[in-house]
C-alpha positions as CSV (number, residue, x, y, z in Angstrom):
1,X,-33.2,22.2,20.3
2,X,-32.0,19.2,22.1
3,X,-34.1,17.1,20.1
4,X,-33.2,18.2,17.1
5,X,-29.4,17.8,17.7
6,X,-30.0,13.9,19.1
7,X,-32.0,13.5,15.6
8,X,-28.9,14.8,13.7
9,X,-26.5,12.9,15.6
10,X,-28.9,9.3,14.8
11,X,-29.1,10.4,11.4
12,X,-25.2,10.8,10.8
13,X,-24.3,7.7,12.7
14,X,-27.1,5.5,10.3
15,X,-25.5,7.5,7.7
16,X,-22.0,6.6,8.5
17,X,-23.7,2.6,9.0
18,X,-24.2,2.7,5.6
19,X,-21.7,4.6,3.8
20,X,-19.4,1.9,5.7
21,X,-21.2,-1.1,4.8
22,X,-21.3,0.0,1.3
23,X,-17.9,0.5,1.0
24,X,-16.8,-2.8,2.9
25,X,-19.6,-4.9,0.7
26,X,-17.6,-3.1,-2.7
27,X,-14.2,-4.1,-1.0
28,X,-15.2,-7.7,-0.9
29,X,-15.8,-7.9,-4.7
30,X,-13.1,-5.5,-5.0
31,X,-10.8,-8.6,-4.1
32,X,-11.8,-10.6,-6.9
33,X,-13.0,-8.2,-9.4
34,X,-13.1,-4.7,-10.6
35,X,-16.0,-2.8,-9.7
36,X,-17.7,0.9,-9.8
37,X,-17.3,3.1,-6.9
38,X,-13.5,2.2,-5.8
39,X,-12.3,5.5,-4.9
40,X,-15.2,6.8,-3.4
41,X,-15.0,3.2,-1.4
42,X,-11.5,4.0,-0.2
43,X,-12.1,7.2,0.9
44,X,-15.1,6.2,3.1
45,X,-13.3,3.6,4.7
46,X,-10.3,5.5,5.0
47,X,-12.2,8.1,7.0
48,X,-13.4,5.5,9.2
49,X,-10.2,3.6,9.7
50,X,-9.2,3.6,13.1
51,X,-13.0,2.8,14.1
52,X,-13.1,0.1,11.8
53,X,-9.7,-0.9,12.8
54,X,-10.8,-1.8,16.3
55,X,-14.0,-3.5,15.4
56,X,-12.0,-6.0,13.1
57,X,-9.3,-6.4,15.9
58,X,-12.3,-7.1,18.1
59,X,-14.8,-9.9,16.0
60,X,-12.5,-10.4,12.7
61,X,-8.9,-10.0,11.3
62,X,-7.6,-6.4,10.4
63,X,-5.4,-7.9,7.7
64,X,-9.0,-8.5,6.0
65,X,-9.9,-4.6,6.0
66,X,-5.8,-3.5,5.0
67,X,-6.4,-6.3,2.4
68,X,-9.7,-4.1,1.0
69,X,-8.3,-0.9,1.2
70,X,-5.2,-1.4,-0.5
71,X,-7.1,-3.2,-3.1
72,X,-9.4,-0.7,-3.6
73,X,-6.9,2.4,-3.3
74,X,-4.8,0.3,-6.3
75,X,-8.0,0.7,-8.4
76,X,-8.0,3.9,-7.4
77,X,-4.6,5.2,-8.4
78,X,-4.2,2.7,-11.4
79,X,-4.4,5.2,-14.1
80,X,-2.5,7.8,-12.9
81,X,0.0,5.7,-12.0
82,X,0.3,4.4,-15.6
83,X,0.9,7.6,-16.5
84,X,3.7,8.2,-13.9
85,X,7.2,7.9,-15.3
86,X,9.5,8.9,-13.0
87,X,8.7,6.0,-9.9
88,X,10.4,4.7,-7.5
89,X,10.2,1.2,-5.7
90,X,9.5,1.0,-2.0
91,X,10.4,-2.6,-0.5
92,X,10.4,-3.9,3.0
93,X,14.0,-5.6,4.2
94,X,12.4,-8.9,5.2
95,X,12.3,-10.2,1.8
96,X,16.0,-10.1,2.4
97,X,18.2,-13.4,2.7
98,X,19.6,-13.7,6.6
99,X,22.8,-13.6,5.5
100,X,22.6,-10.7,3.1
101,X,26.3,-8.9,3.1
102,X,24.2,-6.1,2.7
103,X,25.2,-2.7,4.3
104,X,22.4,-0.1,5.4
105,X,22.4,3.6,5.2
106,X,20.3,6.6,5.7
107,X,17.6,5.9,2.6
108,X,17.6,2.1,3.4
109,X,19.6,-1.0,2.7
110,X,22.8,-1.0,0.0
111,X,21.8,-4.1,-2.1
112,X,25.0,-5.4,-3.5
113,X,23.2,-8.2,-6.0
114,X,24.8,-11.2,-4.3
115,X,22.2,-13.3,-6.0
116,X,21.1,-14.7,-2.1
117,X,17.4,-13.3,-2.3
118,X,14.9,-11.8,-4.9
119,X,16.4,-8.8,-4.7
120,X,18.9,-9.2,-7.4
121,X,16.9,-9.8,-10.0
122,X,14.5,-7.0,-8.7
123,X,17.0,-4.6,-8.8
124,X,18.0,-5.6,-11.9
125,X,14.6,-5.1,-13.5
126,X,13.3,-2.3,-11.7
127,X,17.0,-0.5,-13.1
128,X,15.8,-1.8,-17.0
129,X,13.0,0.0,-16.4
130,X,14.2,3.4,-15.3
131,X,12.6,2.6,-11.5
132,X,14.4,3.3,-8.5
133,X,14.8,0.6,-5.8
134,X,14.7,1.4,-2.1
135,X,15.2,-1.8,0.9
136,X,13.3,0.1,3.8
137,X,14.5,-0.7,7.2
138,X,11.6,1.8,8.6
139,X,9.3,4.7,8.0
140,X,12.1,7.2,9.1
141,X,13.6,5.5,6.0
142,X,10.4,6.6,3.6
143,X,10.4,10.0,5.4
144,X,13.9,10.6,4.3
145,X,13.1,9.4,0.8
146,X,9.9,11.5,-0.1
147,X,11.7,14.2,1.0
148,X,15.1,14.1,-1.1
149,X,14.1,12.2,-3.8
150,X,11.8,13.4,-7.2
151,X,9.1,10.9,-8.6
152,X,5.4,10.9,-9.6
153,X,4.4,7.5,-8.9
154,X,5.2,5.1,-6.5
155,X,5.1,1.0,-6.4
156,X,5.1,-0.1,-2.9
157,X,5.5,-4.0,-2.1
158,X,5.1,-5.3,1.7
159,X,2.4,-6.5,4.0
160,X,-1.4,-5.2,3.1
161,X,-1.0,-3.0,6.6
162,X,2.4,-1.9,6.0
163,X,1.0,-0.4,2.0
164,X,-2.0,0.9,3.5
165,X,0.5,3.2,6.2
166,X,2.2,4.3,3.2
167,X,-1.1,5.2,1.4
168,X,-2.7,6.7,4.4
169,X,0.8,8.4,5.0
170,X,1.8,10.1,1.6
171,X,-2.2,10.8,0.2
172,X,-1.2,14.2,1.0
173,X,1.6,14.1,-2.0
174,X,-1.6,13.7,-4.3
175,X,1.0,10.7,-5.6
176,X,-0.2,7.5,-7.1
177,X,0.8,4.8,-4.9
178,X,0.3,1.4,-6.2
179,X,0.9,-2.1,-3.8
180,X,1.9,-5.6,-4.5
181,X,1.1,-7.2,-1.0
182,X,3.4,-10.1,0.4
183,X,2.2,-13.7,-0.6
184,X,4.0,-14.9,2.6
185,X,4.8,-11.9,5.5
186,X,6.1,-11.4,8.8
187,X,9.5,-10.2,9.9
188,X,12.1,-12.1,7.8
189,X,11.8,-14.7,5.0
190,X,8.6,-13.4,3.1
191,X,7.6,-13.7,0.2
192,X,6.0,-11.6,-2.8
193,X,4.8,-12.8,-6.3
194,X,7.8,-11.4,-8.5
195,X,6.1,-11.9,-11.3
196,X,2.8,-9.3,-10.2
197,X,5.5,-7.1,-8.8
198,X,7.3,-7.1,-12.7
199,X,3.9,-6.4,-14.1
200,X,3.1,-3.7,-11.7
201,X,6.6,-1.9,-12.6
202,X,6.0,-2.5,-16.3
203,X,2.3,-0.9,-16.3
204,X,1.9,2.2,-18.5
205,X,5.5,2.1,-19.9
């Protein structure tokens, strides 16, 4: 009995070993190409997150693994986030000037289009395009969005970590969620590429 159970449990963990490697070897092309087993990619790693998490934080750089994920996740959700026409925008505050006159509120910050950051014209264009804008100032902020707020597809811009959160976090919405990542984070004065972000609101409409 015993020694049947330790040969299930070897078997599962070479299992897992490879599933893993599998999906973190299609990730890497994933970052440069498209290629076949995306979702199924995501959902392995996704399953072994927190495990893989640590091992990253331990001999590599967990940015590298949010990177895959959200990467392979946008794959993932591409279509059916074409098809979504109702979205809204999820954007973190740090791509904010430091002097924005800006006041914040309950679903995030009140852009007032002062012209001082990319928000302006980001507002502007996601508005042309029928797409809602939220500043988040925190994850209490999306809470409070999901919950009052009706859309079927969601573009997210921040760091690679910060997307994959919202992934992991609203996968249970069965909502696509598609990420532009930061070209430049960190807590104030990032960056994005405005013009990916554009094309990313503009897909499927």
């Amino acid at each position: 009995m015993y020694e049947l159970l330790g040969k299930i449990i070897v078997y599962s963990v070479w299992i897992a070993v490879v599933l893993v490697t599998l999906s973190l070897f299609v990730g890497y092309i994933a970052l440069k190409r498209r290629v076949i087993l995306y979702s199924f990619s995501a959902d392995v790693l996704d399953f072994f997150y927190m495990p893989l998490k640590t091992i990253y934080a331990r001999f590599g750089n967990t940015k590298n693994l949010d990177a895959i994920m959200v990467g392979l996740k946008n794959m993932a959700s591409e279509e059916k986030y074409k098809r979504a026409k109702k979205r809204i925008l999820l954007a973190p505050h740090c791509l904010r000037s430091l002097d924005c006159p800006a006041s914040s509120a309950r679903d995030g910050i009140q852009c007032k289009s002062c012209g001082k950051c990319p928000y302006t014209e980001i507002k502007k264009t996601a508005g042309s395009l029928g797409i809602k804008l939220y500043i988040l100032t925190g994850s209490s902020a999306v809470k409070y969005i999901v919950k009052n707020e009706e859309f079927d597809g969601i573009l997210g811009v921040g760091c690679n970590y910060e997307i994959n959160k919202v992934m992991r976090s609203l996968a249970p919405l069965n909502v696509p969620v598609y990420g532009v990542p930061l070209t430049k984070d960190g807590c104030y004065n990032t960056k994005t590429d405005v013009e990916a972000l554009y094309s990313a609101m503009k897909m499927g409409l």
